[in-house]
N, C-alpha and C positions, 0 to 999 in steps of 0.2 A: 392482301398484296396480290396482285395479277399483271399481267404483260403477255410476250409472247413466249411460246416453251416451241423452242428450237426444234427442227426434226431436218434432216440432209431435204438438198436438190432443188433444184430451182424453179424446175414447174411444180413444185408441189404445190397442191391445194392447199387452200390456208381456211379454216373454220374460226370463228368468231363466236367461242359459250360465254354467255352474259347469265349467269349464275352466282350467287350470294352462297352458296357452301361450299366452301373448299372440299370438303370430303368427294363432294357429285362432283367439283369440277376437276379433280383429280383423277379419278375414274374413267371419265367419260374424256377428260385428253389420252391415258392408256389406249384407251378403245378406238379412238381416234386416230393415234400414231398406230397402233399394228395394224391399221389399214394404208399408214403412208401417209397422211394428211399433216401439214403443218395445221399447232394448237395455237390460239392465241387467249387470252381469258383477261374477263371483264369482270372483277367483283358488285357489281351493282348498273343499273340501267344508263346512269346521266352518262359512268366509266363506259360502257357498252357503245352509246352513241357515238361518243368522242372518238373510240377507237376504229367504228365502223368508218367513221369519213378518214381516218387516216390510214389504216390498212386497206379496205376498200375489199372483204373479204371473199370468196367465194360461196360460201351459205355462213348465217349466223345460226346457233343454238340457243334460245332463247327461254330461261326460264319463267315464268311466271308471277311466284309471289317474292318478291324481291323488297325491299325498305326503298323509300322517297319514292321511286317511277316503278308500276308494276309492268311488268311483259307486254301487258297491252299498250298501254301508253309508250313502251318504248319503239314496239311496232309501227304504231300508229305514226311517231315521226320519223322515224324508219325509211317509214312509204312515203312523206309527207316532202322527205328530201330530196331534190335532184341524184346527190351526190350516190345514195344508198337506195333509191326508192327501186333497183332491179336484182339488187341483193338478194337470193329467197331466202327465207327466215323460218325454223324449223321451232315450233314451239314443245319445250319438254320439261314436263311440269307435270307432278302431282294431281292437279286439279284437273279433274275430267268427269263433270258433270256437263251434261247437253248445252246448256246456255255458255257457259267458258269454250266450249270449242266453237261453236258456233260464230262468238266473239272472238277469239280468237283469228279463224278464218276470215271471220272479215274485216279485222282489221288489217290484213296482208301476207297475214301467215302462208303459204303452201302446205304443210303440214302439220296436226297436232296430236302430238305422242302423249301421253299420259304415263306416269312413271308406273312401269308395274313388271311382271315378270317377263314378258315379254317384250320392256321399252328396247333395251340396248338390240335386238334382234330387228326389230321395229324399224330404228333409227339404221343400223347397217342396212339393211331392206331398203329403205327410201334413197339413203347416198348412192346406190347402187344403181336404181332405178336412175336416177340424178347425172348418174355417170359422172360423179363424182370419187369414187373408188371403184374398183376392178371388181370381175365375177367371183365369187367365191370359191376356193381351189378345187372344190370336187369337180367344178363346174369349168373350167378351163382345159 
């Protein structure tokens, strides 16, 4: 089951996780809203496309190895769209050996995180940089 998971205010940012585990995508909307961001979430790639032209999101989070359409190939029409092709797409995924990111990249990605002790740090780090979320409070 996925949709959008609510968060107050009207300019909020809205993110788009196309993610097939609820537990990650569960987590990673947490992490998402204590930065302010409206979540939206997509259980699988074909759901991810559909929702990207109809919310029209401000970055999508893009998992990887996913059932029927993997990460790449969602990317890849993603890019291929009018509608989504300036959306930037943040791939976060497990898989991160040199040829997947690389792939990755070039299928349209702006970034590719690799799930690991440092993804969620990583990912705040880049929305940052994105200015897409505020400085972090020490830093204000």
């Amino acid at each position: 089951m996925s949709g959008v998971m609510e968060t107050g205010g009207a300019s909020t940012k809205i993110v788009l996780l196309v993610e097939d585990n609820r537990t990650q995508a569960l987590h990673l909307q947490t992490l998402l809203e204590q930065e302010g961001l409206k979540v939206a979430w997509a259980s699988d790639g074909r759901e991810g496309i559909r929702m990207a032209k109809q919310l029209l999101p401000d970055l999508i989070v893009l998992d990887v190895q996913m059932p029927e359409m993997n990460g790449f190939q969602v990317c890849q029409q993603l890019k291929y769209t009018r509608d989504t092709a300036s959306i930037p797409v943040i791939m976060f995924t497990r898989h991160d050996d040199p040829e997947a990111v690389v792939l990755g990249l070039e299928t349209g990605a702006v970034d590719y995180i690799p799930k690991d002790a440092f993804a969620d740090a990583v990912l705040l780090e880049t929305l940052r940089q994105m200015g897409l979320i505020g400085p972090r409070a020490a830093e204000v």
